[in-house]
Structures are given as C-alpha cells and as structure tokens.
TORVORO-263618 format. One record per residue (C-alpha): residue number from 1; residue in three letters; x, y, z. Coordinates in steps of 0.05 Angstrom, whole numbers, plus 5000, padded with zeros to 4 digits. Each point is the difference from the previous one (the first is absolute). Layout:
BEGIN
{pt NUM 'ALA' {X Y Z}},
...
end
This chain:
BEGIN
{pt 1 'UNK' {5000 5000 5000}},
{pt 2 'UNK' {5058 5049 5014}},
{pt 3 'UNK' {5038 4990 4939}},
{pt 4 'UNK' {4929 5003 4957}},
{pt 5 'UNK' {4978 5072 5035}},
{pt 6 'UNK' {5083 5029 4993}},
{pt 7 'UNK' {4985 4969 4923}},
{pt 8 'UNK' {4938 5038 4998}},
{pt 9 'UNK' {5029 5068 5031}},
{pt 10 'UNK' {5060 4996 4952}},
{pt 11 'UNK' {4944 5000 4944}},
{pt 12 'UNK' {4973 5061 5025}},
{pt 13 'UNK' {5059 5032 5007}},
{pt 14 'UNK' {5023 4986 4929}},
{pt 15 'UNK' {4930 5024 4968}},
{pt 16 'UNK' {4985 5060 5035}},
{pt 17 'UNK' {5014 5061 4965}},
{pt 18 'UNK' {5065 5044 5022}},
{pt 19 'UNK' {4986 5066 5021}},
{pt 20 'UNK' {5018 5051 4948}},
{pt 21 'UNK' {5064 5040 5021}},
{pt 22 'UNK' {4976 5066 5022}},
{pt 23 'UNK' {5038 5062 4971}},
{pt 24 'UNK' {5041 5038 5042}},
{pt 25 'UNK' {4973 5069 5018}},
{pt 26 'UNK' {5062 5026 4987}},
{pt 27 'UNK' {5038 4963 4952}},
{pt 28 'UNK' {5043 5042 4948}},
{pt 29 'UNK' {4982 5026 4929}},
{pt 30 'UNK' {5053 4993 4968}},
{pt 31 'UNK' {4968 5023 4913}},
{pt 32 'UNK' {5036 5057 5013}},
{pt 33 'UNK' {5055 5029 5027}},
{pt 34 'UNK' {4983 5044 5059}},
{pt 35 'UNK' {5061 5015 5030}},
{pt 36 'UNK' {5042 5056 5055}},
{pt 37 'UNK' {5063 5013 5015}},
{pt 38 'UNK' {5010 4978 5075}},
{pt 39 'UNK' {5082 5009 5000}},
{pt 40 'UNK' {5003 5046 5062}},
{pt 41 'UNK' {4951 4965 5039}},
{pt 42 'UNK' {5050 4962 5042}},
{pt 43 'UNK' {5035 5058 5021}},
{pt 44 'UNK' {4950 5032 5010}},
{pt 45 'UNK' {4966 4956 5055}},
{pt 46 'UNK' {5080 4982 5026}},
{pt 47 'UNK' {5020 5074 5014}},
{pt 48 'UNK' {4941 5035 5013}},
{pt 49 'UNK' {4931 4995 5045}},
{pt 50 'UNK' {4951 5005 4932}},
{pt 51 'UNK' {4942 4958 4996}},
{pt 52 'UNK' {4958 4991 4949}},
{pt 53 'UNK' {4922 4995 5004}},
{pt 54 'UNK' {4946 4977 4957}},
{pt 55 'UNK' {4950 5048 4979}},
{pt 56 'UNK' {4947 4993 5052}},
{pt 57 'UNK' {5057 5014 5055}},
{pt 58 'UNK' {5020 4929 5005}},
{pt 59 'UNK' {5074 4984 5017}},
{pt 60 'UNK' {5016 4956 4951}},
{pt 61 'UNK' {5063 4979 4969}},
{pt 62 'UNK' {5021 5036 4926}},
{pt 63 'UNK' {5007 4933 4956}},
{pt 64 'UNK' {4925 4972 5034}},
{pt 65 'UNK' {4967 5064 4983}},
{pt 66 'UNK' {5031 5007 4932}},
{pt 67 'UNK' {4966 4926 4980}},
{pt 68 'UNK' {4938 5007 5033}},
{pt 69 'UNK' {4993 5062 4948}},
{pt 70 'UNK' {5015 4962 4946}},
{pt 71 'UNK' {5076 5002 4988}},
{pt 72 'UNK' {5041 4944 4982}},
{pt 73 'UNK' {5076 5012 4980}},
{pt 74 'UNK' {5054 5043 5046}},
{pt 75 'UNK' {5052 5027 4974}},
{pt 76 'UNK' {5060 5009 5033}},
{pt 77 'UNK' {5072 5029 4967}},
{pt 78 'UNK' {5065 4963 5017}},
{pt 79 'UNK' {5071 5035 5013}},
{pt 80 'UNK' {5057 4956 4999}},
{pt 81 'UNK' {5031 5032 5065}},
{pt 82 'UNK' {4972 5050 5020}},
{pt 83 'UNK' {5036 5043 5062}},
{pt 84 'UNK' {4939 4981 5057}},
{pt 85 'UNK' {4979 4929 4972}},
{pt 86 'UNK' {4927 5019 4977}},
{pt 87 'UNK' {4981 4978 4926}},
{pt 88 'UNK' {5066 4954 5014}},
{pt 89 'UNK' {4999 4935 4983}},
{pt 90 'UNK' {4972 4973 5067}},
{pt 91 'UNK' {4953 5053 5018}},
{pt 92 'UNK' {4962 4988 4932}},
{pt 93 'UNK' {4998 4927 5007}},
{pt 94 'UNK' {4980 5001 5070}},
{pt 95 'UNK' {4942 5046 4972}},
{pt 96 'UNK' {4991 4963 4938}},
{pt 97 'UNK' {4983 4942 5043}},
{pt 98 'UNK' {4946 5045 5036}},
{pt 99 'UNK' {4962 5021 4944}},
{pt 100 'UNK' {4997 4926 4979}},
{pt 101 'UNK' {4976 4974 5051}},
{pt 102 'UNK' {4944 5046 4994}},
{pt 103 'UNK' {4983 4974 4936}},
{pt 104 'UNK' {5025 5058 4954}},
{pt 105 'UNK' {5048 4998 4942}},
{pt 106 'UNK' {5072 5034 5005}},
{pt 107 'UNK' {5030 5051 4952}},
{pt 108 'UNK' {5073 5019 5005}},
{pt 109 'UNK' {5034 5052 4964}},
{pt 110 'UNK' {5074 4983 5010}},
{pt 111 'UNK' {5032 5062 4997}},
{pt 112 'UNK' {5072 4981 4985}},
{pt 113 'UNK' {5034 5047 5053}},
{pt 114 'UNK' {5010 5010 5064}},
{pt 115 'UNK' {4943 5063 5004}},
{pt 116 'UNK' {4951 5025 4952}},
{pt 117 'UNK' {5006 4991 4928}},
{pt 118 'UNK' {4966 5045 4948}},
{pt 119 'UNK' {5006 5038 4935}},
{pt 120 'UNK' {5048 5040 5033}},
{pt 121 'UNK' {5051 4955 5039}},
{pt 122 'UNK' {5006 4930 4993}},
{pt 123 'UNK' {5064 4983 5045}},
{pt 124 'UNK' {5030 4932 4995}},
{pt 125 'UNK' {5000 4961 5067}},
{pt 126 'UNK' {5068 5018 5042}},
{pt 127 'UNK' {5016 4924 5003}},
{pt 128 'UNK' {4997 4994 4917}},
{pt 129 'UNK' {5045 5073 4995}},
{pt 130 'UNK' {5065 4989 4970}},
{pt 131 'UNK' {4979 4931 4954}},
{pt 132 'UNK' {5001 4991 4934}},
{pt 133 'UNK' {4939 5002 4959}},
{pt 134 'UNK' {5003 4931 4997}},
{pt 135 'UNK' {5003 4992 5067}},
{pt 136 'UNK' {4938 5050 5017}},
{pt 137 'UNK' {4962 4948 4953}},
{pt 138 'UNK' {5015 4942 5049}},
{pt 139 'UNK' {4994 5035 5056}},
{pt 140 'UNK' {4934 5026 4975}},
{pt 141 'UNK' {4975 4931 4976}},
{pt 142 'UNK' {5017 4967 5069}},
{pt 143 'UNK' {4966 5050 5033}},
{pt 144 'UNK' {4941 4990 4968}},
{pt 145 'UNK' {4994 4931 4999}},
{pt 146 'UNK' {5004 4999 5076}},
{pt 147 'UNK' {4937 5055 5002}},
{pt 148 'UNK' {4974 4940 4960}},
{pt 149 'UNK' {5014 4940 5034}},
{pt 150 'UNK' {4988 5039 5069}},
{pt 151 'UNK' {4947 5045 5005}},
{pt 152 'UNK' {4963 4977 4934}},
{pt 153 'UNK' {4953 5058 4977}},
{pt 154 'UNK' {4951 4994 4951}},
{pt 155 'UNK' {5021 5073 4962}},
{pt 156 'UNK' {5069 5023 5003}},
{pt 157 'UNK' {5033 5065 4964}},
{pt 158 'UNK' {5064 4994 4976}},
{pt 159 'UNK' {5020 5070 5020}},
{pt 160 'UNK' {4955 5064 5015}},
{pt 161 'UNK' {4979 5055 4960}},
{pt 162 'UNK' {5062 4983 4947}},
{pt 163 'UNK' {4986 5055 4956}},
{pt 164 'UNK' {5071 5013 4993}},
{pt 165 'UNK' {5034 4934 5017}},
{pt 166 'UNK' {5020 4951 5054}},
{pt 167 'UNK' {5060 4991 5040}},
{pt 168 'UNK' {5046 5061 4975}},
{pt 169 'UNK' {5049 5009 4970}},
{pt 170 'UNK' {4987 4931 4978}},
{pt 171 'UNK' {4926 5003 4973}},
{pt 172 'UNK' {4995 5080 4985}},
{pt 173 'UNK' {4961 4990 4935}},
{pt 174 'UNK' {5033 5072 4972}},
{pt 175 'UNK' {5061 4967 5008}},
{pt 176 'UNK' {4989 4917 4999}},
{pt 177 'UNK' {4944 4988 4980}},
{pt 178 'UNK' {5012 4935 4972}},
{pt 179 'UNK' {5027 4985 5066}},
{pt 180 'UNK' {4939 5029 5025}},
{pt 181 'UNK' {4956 4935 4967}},
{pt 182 'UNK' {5049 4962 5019}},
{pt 183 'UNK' {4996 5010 5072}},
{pt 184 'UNK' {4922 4996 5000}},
{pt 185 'UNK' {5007 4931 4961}},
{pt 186 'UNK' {5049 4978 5048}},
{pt 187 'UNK' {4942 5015 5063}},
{pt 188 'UNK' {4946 4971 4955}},
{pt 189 'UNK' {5044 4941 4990}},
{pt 190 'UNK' {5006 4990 5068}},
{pt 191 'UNK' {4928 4996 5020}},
{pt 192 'UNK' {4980 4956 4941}},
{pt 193 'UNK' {5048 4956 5017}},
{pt 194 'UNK' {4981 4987 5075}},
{pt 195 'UNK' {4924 5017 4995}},
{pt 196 'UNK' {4971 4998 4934}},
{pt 197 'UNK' {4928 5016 5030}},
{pt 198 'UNK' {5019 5070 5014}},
{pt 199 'UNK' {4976 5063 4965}},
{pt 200 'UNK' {5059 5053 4992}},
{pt 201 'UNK' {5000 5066 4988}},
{pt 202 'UNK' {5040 5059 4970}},
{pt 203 'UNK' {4974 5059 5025}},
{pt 204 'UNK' {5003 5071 4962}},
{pt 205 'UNK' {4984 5060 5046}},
{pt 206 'UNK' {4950 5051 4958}},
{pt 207 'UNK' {4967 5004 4936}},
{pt 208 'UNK' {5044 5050 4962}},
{pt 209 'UNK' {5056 4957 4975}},
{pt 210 'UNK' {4974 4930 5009}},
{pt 211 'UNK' {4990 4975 4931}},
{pt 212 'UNK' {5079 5008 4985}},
{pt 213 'UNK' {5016 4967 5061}},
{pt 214 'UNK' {4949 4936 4978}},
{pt 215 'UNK' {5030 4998 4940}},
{pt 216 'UNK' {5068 4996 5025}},
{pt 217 'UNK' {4981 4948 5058}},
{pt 218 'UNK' {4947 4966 4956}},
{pt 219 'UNK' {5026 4946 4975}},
{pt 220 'UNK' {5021 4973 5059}},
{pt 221 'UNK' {4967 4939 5043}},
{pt 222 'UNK' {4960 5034 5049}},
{pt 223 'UNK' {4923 4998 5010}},
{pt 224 'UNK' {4979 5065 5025}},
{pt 225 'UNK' {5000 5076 4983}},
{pt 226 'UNK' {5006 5037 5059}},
{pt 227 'UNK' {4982 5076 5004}},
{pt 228 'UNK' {4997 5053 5050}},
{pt 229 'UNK' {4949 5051 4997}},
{pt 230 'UNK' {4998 5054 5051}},
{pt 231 'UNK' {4951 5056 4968}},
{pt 232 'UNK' {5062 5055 5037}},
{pt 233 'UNK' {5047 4972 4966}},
{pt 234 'UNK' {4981 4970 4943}},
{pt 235 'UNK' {4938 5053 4973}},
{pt 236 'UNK' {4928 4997 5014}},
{pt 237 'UNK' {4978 4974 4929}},
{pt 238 'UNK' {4967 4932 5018}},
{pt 239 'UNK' {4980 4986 4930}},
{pt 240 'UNK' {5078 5007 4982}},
{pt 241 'UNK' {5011 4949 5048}},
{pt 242 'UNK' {4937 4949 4976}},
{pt 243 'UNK' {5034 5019 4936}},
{pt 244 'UNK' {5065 4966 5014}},
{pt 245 'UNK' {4990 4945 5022}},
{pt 246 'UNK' {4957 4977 4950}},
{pt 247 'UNK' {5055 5018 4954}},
{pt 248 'UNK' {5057 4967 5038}},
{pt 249 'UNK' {4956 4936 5022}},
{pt 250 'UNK' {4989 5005 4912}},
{pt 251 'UNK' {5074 5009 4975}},
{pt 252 'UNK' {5034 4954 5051}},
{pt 253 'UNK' {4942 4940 5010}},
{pt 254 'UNK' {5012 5007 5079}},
{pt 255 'UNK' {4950 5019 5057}},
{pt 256 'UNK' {5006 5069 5037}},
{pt 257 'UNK' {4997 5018 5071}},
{pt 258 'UNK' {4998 5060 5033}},
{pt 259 'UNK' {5058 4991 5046}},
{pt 260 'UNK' {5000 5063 5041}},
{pt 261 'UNK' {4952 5050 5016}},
{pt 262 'UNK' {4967 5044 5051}},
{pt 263 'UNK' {4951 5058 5010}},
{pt 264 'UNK' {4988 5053 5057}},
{pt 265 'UNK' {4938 4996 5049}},
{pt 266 'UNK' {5026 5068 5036}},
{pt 267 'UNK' {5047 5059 4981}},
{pt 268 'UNK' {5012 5002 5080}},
{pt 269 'UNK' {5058 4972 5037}},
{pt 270 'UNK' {5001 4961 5072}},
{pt 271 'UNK' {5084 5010 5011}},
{pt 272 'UNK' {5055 5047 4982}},
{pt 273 'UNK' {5020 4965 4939}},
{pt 274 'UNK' {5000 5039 4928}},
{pt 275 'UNK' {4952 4961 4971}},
{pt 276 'UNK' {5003 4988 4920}},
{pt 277 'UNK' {4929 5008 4984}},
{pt 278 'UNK' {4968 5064 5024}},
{pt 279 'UNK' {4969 5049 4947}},
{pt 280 'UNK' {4933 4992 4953}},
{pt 281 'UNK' {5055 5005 4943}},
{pt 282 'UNK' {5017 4923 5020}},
{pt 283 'UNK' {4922 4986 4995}},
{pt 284 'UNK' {4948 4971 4944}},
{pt 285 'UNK' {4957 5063 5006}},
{pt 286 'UNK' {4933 5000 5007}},
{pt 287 'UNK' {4993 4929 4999}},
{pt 288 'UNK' {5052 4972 5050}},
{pt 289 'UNK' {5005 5049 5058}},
{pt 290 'UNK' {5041 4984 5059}},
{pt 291 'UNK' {4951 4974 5042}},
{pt 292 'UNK' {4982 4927 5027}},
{pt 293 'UNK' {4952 4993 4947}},
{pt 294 'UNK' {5050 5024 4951}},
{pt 295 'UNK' {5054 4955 5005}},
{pt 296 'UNK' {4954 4937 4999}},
{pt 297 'UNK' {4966 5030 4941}},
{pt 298 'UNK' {5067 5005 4967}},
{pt 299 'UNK' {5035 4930 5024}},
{pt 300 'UNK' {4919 4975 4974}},
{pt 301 'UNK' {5008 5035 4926}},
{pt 302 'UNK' {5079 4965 5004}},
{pt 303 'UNK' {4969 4935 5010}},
{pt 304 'UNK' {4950 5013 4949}},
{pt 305 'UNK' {5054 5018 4950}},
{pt 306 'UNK' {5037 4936 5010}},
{pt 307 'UNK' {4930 4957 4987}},
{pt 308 'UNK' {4980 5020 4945}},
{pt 309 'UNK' {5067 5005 4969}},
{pt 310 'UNK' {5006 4940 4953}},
{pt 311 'UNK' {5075 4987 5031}},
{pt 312 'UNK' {4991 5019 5069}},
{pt 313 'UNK' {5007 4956 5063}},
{pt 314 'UNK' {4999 5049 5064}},
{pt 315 'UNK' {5029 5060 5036}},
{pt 316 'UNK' {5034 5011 5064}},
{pt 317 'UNK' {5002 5052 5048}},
{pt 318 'UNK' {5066 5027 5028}},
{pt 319 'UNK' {5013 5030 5067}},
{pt 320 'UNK' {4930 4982 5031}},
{pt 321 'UNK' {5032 4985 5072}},
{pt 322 'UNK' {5042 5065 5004}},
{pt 323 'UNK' {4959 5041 5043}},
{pt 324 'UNK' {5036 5045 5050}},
{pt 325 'UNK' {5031 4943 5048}},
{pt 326 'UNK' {5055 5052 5028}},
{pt 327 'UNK' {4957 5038 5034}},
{pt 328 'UNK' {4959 5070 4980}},
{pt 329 'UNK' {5077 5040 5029}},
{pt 330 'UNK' {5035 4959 4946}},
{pt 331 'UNK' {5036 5025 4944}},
{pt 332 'UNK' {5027 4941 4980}},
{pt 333 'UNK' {4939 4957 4998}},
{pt 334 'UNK' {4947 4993 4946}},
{pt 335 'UNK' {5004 5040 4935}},
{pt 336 'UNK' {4945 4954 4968}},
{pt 337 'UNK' {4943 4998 5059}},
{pt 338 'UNK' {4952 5044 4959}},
{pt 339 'UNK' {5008 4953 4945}},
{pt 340 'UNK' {4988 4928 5055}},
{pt 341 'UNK' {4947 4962 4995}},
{pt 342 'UNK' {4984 5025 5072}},
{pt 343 'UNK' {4979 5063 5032}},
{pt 344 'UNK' {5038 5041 5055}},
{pt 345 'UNK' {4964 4957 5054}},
{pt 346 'UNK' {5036 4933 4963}},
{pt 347 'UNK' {4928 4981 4978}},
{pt 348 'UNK' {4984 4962 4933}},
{pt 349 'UNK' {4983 5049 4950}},
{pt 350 'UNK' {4937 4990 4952}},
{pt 351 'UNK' {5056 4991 4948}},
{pt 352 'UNK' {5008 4930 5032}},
{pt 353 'UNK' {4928 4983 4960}},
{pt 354 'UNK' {5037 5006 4938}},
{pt 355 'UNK' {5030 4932 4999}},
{pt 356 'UNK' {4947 4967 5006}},
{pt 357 'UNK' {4981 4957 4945}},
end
C-alpha cells in the first residue's frame, strides 16, 4: 500500500502543471542603451559625507535608484595610474563588480593615461614613457587584454574623445596617423581576442569634424560610433545632430551612440566652484530651459533621437553623481552639480524618468 500511494503521488507530481515563472518587477531593459557616467561615485561616498536620495526623500543608494528608473549600463573611465588610485585599475574593478551585481551592463572608456584624455591632451601612461612605438603597442595590447580577461565589460572605448589622436607623440594623427590606426587596431585586437562578445567603441567628441575622423578610423574592426553631444559645446542645432548620425550610421554600416551628454536643471550653484555651465547662451531656448522639467525634456528628446534613428542603439549621461559632495564652502568641489541628475538636496531629479523605457 505504501509503495502504491508514493507511486500514485509521484504521478501527481509529474502531471501537475509548473507554475509559470513570474517576472521580476524589476528586471532590466536592456533594447536600449540607457546609460551614466558613475566614475566619481566612489570617491565621492570614500572622501566625503554625500548621500544620495531617491526622489520622494528616500535614502537610497545611487546605482539602486538609477535602475529602478530605468537605467541599465554605467560607465566608468579607466586611468592607468592615476596619482590617488580612483579610476585605477582596482578601484574600477571593485566598482565594476558592484554595478554587476546589480544587474546592469558596464561601459569603460579606457583612457590610455594616467589622467584625463581628450581632444586636447592625450598623455601616454608614465610607465610606457620612454618605449619604442613598438613597445607602446604591447604594452597597450597587454593592457587591454587584462581589462578583458578581468573586469569583462560589455562596451569598452578604445580611447576618449580621440579627435586628435591617442597616446602622443605616438598616435597624434597630424603627425602619425597611420600610427594612429595602428594603435586603435592594436586595442581592438586585444579585446577581440579575449572577449569576442564585446561591443567596442571609438569615440569622437562633437559633431563639427566627425565625418573626417570616421573616415580615417572607419575601416577599422570596431562596432560602435561613439559621439558626444553637449548642446554648450557642441551647438544647439538638434536636427544637425539627427542629421549625423544618420549619415555616419549610412557611410560606415555601424550603430551610433551618444556617448556623452548632459543638460542644466538650474543656472544656480550649491559650492564655491566655477561652474562650466551658467548662462542662457549655453541653453536650447525657449524649448529647453534650465529647469527640472527642462533637462528631462532634453535627456527625453536625446532618447527620442537615438530611436528613431535607423542606426542608433542608446545614449548615456555623464557626470549625473557630481553634485556638490565638498561642501557648499568648497571651491574645489563640484563644477558639474547644476548639470547632476540630482538637486541641491541630493534628490533624484525628474530627469531620472528619462531612462525609462
């Protein structure tokens, strides 16, 4: 009798119908690419008292807030040694490993240098001073291959904002610029070869001058064109930027992403720091004012431009955590915190709505 009602509960067991899995509430989007830059973040909460909240008042941490919104990709720039350790090697993948275990993707932008790289200075690490080209080529290809193999993100740069070259003197494109491409082949290289699965991206800062920069770089093995567009710097003539990318996405066959950009909810300030946006002449007038409203309606129309582009795949937002963290006496804090994705009481903006799906 005991073996025939086990025999019976095992049929039972084996016929009843499984429970459907139940989606998770809050389980990532990931169609497109709704990303911030985060780099400061840990310095930020390891040398000051800053806390973030969430918009109702909430303490809640940056990275939680940032997915519950919608976001899905941090970015996060890498020096090779920088002075302090942050955006080092091990600060990044100690973060890196944070961010993932919150169920969002992770962009690098490997700067190549010890500090920031841009269209104006792109220093050569002090350990690779001194070597031949040669040498800068295996030093850079190592290098990479060990972001690979150890903090595997899912988008990496092979430089930022390269308008003018990598790794000088070696990669000044008005000098080398055949060394240039080979440089950037040599990073792309290296990530192919230790994780094929991963999209890479040369990144151009601006519109003005980025078609002859993709058709120098073009050709090369990389999967995404990456553009920043800060209306200050850049103009205020959105249908120049819809514009290009179509045309770029067209001529080269490769997706686009806005890689950088911003907008101001205030004109105000909350420390001592020279801010760098601070005048109407920086604005989208009438239609963007600096206001809450304003920058979400901006980051929204940014979104909006990257849908219905046939080519592109997302945008990210850069500097949302840099409110004023020194303190309102500070002028050496925050140049960016009218341009944060939080107000001057470290609440979530409305601009936070914008990455939602």
């Amino acid at each position: 009798m005991y073996r025939y009602l086990v025999f019976v509960l095992f049929l039972a067991l084996a016929c009843s119908k499984p429970e459907p899995d139940q989606p998770d509430p809050f389980e990532v989007d990931f169609s497109l690419v709704r990303g911030a830059d985060l780099s400061q973040l840990p310095k930020i909460l390891e040398t000051s008292n800053a806390a973030y909240f969430n918009a109702e008042g909430e303490f809640e941490d940056l990275l939680t807030t940032f997915k519950l919104n919608g976001g899905n990709t941090v970015r996060l720039k890498l020096w090779h040694s920088p002075g302090n350790g942050y955006s080092g090697f091990e600060d990044v993948k100690a973060f890196a490993k944070e961010i993932e275990a919150e169920g969002l993707k992770v962009w690098l932008t490997v700067h190549y240098s010890d500090t920031w790289a841009d269209p104006g200075a792109q220093t050569t690490p002090a350990a690779w001073q001194g070597l031949s080209f040669e040498q800068v080529k295996d030093s850079m290809y190592a290098y990479t291959a060990r972001i690979m193999t150890e903090i595997h993100p899912e988008y990496i740069q092979i430089g930022n904002e390269n308008n003018s070259g990598i790794l000088y003197p070696h990669g000044k494109i008005s000098n080398n610029q055949v060394q240039f491409k080979e440089l950037l082949a040599t990073g792309l290289q290296a990530v192919r070869d230790n994780d094929p699965e991963a999209q890479t991206i040369i990144h151009f800062a601006g519109i003005s001058g980025s078609t002859w920069f993709y058709d120098i770089v073009g050709d090369l093995d990389f999967d995404l064109i990456g553009l920043s567009y800060y209306p200050f710097y850049h103009g205020k003539d959105l249908d120049l930027l819809v514009q290009t990318i179509d045309n770029l996405a067209t001529a080269h066959d490769k997706d686009v992403i806005i890689a950088e950009t911003a907008y101001p909810w205030t004109l105000d300030w909350n420390d001592w720091t020279n801010n760098i946006v601070g005048s109407d002449d920086d604005l989208i007038l009438p239609d963007y004012p600096a206001t809450p409203e304003g920058q979400k309606d901006f980051i929204n129309r940014i979104k909006q431009i990257v849908t219905d582009a046939n080519r592109g795949v997302g945008f990210c937002y850069w500097g949302a955590e840099l409110i004023a963290f020194d303190g309102a006496q500070s002028q050496d804090g925050s140049p960016w915190e009218n341009l944060a994705l939080y107000g001057f009481n470290n609440r979530a903006l409305p601009v936070m709505e914008a990455f939602e799906k």
